[in-house]
Structure formats: structure tokens, C-alpha cells
C-alpha positions as CSV (number, residue, x, y, z in Angstrom):
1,X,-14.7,-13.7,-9.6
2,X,-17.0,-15.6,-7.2
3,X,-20.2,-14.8,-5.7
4,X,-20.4,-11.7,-3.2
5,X,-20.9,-14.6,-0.3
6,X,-17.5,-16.4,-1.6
7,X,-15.4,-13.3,-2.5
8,X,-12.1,-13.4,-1.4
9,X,-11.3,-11.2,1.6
10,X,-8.9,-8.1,1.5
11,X,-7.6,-6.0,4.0
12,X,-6.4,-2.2,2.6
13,X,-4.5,-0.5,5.0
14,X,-5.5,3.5,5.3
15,X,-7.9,3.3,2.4
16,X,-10.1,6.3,3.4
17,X,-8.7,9.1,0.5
18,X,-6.5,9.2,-2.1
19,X,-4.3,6.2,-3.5
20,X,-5.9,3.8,-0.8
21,X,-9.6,5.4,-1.9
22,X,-8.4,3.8,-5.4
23,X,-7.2,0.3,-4.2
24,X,-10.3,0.4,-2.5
25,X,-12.5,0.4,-5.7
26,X,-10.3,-1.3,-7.8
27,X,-10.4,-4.3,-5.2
28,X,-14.0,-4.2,-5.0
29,X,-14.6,-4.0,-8.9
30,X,-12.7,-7.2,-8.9
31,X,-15.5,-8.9,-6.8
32,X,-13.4,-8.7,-3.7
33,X,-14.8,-8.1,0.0
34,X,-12.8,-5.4,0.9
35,X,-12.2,-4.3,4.8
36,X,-10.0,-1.2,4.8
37,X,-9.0,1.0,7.9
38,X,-8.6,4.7,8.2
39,X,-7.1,6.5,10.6
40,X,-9.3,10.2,11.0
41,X,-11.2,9.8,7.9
42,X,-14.6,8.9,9.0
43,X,-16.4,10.8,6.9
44,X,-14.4,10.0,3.8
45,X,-14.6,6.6,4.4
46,X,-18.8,6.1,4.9
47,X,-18.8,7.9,1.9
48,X,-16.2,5.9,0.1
49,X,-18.4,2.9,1.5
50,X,-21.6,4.3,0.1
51,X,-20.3,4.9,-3.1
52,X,-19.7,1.7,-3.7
53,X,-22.6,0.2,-2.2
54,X,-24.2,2.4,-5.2
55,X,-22.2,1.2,-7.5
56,X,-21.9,-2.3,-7.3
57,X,-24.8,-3.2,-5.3
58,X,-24.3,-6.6,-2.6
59,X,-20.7,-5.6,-2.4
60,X,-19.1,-6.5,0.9
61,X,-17.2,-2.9,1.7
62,X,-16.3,-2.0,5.4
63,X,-14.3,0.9,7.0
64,X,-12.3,0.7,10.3
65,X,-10.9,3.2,12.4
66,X,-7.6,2.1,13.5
67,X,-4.4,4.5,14.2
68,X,-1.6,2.3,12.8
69,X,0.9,4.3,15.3
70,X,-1.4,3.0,18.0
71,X,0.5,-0.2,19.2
72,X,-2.1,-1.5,21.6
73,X,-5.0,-0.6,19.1
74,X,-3.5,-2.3,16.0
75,X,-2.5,-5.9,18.2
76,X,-5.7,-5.7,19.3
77,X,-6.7,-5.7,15.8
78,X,-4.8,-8.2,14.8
79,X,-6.0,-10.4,17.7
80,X,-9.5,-10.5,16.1
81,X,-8.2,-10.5,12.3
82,X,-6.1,-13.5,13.2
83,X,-9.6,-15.6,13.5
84,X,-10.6,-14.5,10.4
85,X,-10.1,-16.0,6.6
86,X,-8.0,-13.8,4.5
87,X,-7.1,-14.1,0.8
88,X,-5.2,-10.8,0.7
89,X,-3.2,-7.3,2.4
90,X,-2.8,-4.3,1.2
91,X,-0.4,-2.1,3.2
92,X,-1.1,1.3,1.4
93,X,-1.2,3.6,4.9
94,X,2.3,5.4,5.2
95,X,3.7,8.6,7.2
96,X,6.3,10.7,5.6
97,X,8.9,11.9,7.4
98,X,10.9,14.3,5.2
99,X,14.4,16.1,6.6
100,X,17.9,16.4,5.9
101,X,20.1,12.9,6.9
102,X,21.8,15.1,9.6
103,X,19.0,16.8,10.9
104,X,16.4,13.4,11.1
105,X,14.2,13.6,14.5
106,X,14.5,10.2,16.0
107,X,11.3,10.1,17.0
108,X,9.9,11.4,13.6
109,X,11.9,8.0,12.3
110,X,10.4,6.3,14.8
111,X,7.2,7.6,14.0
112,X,7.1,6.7,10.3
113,X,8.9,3.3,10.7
114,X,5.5,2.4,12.9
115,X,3.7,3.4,10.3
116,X,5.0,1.6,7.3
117,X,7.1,-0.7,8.3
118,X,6.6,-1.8,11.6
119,X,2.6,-2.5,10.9
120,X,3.1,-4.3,8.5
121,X,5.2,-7.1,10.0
122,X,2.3,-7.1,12.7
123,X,-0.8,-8.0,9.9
124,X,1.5,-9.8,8.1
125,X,2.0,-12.2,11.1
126,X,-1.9,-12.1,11.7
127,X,-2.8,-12.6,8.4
128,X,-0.5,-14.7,6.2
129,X,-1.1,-17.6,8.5
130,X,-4.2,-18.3,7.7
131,X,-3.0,-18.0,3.8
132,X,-0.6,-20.1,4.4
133,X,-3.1,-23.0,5.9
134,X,-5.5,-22.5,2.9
135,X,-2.2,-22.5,0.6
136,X,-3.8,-19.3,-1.2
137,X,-3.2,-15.6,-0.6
138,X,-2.0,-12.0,-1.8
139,X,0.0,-9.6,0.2
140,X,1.2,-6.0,-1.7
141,X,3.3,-3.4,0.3
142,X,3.1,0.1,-1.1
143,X,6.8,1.2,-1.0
144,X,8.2,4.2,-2.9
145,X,10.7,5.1,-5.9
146,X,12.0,6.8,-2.3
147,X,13.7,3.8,-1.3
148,X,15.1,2.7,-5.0
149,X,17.0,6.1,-6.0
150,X,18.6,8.7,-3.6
151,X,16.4,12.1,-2.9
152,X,17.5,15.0,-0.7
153,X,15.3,15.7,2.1
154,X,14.2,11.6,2.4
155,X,16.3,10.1,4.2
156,X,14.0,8.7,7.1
157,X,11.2,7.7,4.6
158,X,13.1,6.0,1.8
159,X,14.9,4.0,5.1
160,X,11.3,3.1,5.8
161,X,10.4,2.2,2.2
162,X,13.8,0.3,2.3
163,X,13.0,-1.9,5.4
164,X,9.3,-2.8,3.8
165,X,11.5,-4.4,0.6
166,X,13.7,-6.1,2.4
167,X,10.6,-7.6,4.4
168,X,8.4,-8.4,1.6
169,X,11.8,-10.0,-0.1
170,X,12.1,-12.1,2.6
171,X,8.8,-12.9,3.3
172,X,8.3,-14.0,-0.4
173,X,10.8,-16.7,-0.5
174,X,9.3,-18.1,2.5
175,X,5.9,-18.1,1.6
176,X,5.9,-18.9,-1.9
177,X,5.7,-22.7,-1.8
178,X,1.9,-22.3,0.3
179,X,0.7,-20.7,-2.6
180,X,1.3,-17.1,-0.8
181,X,2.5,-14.1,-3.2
182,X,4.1,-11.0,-1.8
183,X,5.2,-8.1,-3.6
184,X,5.7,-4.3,-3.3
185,X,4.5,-1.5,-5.7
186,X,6.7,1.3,-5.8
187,X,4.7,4.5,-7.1
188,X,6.6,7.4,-8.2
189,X,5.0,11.1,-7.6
190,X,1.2,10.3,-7.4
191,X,-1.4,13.1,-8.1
192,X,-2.5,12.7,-4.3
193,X,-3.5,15.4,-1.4
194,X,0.1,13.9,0.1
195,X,1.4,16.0,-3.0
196,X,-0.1,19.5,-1.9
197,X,3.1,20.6,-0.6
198,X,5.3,20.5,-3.0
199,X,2.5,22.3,-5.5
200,X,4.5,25.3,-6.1
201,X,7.3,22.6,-7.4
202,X,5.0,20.5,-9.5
203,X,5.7,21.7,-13.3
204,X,9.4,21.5,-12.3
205,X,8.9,17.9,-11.1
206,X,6.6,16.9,-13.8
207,X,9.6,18.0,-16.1
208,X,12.3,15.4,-15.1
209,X,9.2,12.4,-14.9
210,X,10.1,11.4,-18.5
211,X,5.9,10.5,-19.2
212,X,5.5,14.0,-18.0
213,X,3.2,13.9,-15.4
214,X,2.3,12.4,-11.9
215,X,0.2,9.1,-11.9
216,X,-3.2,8.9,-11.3
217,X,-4.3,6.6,-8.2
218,X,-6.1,4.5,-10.5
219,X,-2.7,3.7,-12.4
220,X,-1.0,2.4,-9.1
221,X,-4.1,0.6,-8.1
222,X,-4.8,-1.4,-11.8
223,X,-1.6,-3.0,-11.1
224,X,-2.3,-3.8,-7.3
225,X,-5.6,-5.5,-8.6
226,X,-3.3,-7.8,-10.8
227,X,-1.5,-9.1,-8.1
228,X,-4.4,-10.5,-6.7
229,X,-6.0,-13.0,-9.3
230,X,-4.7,-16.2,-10.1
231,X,-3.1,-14.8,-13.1
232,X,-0.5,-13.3,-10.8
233,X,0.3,-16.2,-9.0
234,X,3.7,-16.8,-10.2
235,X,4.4,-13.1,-9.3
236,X,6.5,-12.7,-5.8
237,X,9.1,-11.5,-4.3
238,X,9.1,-8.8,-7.0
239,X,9.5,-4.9,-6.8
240,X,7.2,-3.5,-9.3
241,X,7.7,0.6,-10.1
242,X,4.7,2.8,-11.0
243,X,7.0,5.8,-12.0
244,X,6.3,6.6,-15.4
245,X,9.8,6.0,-16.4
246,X,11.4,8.0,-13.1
247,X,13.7,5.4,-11.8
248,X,15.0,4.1,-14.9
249,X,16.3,7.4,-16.2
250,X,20.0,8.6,-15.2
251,X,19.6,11.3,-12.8
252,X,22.2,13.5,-15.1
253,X,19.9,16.6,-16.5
254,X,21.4,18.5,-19.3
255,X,19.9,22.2,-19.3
């Protein structure tokens, strides 16, 4: 990787805690200059930003607080990222949204699809452009397993999940020739404070996971680093499960 005054420039969406915490230093041990925004983390994410100061010392690491559901606030975000040079996106920030198909709020949908769909067409359109001028750049959507095999109870989220494919699909096949890569991780269950709620299910759900257990952040990130260096560059348009094995297992379960 370059120098830390020629690293390539990365924006993680919601990278305070958690899976985007992980992105966060996996982009940053690749010798990236990583910006990453948060939406109410602020203490989370000076830490997150002084941990890695620590550890890899001349690192360029920022934090930004920026509510993605926040129309106004995120175009006026992208108004001043849009100057900028960018090598890469990360769209990790997301909103769940979990109900039954006949009982979804509209403005819960609403909500979410802000949140993980919606925002990401906005950076997308900031950013990319200037990718597509230096013929060079990155972009990884964090979708969901959600969106690839039916759940109960996620009807609203997987649609969200769905939409972001589609998008990054699209996107891809338009991009690819400028030297732009876009692609979408879809974790499975990751061991993640979004998880806390379903605790009291956890051994049951770790069960029908045929590796036996929810990913580690670090998993899901490893691959998002890939995606980034030039040995990824003929990488696009793809849909890349982090699942241990979920989605490729018939959902039939013999007692």
C-alpha cells in the first residue's frame, strides 16, 4: 500500500460499533485513509479513532456524525464529499425493520429503505464520479442473506436488502469499463449488539448455521478489505455471502 499521504480514500458508512467498527480497522490495516460516519456514537467512535491512531501510528482515521435518515444533512454531505477524491464506499449503516408482510408500518419501510437503500444511491452519485474520472475505485454494499432466502418477520428489510442488489447490479455493469468495481457482501447472522434480541434464540439459530456459529465482524470485513486492492479488480457486479454455509443449505430440517 502507499504512503499514509497517498493512501487511497474510503468512506465506511455507520462505522462507529460493531461490523462497521471492523471494516473500519480492517480498511485502515490495509493502509487506507478511512473517513467513516456514525450516527449517535460519538464516544465509540473517538475511541475507535484513537485506537487506531495507537495502533498504526500516521494513520489517516476520521469520524463523522451524520444521521443517514437525515435527508438535508446527508445532501449536504455529499455536496462537500463530491469535491473530494475517493478511491472507495463502504455502505455498512442499515436500519432493521422486522414485522410480519401484512402487518409492515409504511413508514417503518420508509424508514429503513432511507437508511439502506436510499443513501446509498445518494454517495454513490457523489462519489463514483470522481472514480469514474480517475478510472479507479471500490464501492461494497453490505446487504443481507435477508434479501437471498425468505425469513418470517423480514419482509421490509430483505425488500431493502433486495433493492441495494439490484442497485449495485446495475451500477456494476455501468461502471466497470472506468475501472470502478461494485459489489455487495451478504453476511449471514453476525455476532453483533444488532443480535441482542434474538439472544434467547441464539443456540437454536446457531443449530441450523451449518459452520455452527454466527460470524465474527472481522470475517465479514477480511472479505470487504479484498474488494479493495487491485487484486480484486476483476470482481463486480457480484453478490458475495458471508453465511457460513446458511444460504446454500435446503431450508428442509429433519428432527
Amino acid at each position: 500500500m502507499s504512503a499514509p499521504d497517498q493512501a487511497r480514500r474510503v468512506l465506511v458508512t455507520g462505522g462507529a460499533g460493531g461490523l462497521g467498527a471492523a471494516l473500519v480497522r480492517a480498511l485502515v490495516g490495509a493502509g487506507h485513509a478511512v473517513d467513516f460516519t456514525y450516527r449517535a456514537s460519538a464516544a465509540e467512535a473517538e475511541a475507535l479513532c484513537a485506537e487506531l491512531a495507537a495502533a498504526h501510528p500516521g494513520a489517516q482515521v476520521a469520524g463523522h456524525a451524520l444521521d443517514l435518515a437525515d435527508r438535508a444533512a446527508l445532501d449536504a454531505f455529499c455536496a462537500r464529499a463530491e469535491e473530494e477524491r475517493w478511491y472507495g464506499l463502504v455502505h455498512n449503516a442499515g436500519q432493521s425493520a422486522d414485522a410480519l408482510a401484512l402487518m409492515l408500518d409504511q413508514d417503518r419501510l420508509e424508514a429503513a429503505m432511507q437508511v439502506n437503500f436510499y443513501a446509498l444511491t445518494r454517495l454513490a452519485k457523489a462519489l463514483t464520479r470522481g472514480m469514474v474520472r480517475a478510472r479507479a475505485g471500490r464501492i461494497v454494499a453490505i446487504g443481507s442473506v435477508a434479501a437471498l432466502r425468505g425469513n418470517t418477520g423480514n419482509a421490509a428489510y430483505a425488500a431493502t436488502k433486495g433493492a441495494l442488489i439490484a442497485y449495485c447490479r446495475t451500477l456494476a455493469i455501468e461502471t466497470a469499463r472506468r475501472g470502478v468495481t461494485v459489489n455487495v457482501i451478504a453476511p449471514g447472522f453476525v455476532d453483533t449488539r444488532m443480535m441482542a434480541p434474538y439472544a434467547a434464540h441464539r443456540a437454536g439459530m446457531e443449530r441450523q448455521i451449518p459452520a455452527g456459529r454466527f460470524a465474527d465482524p472481522a470475517e465479514v470485513a477480511a472479505l470487504a478489505r479484498f474488494l479493495m486492492e487491485d487484486a480484486a479488480a476483476y470482481v463486480t457486479g457480484a453478490v458475495l455471502p458471508v453465511d457460513g454455509g446458511l444460504t446454500a443449505m435446503m431450508g428442509v430440517h429433519r428432527a
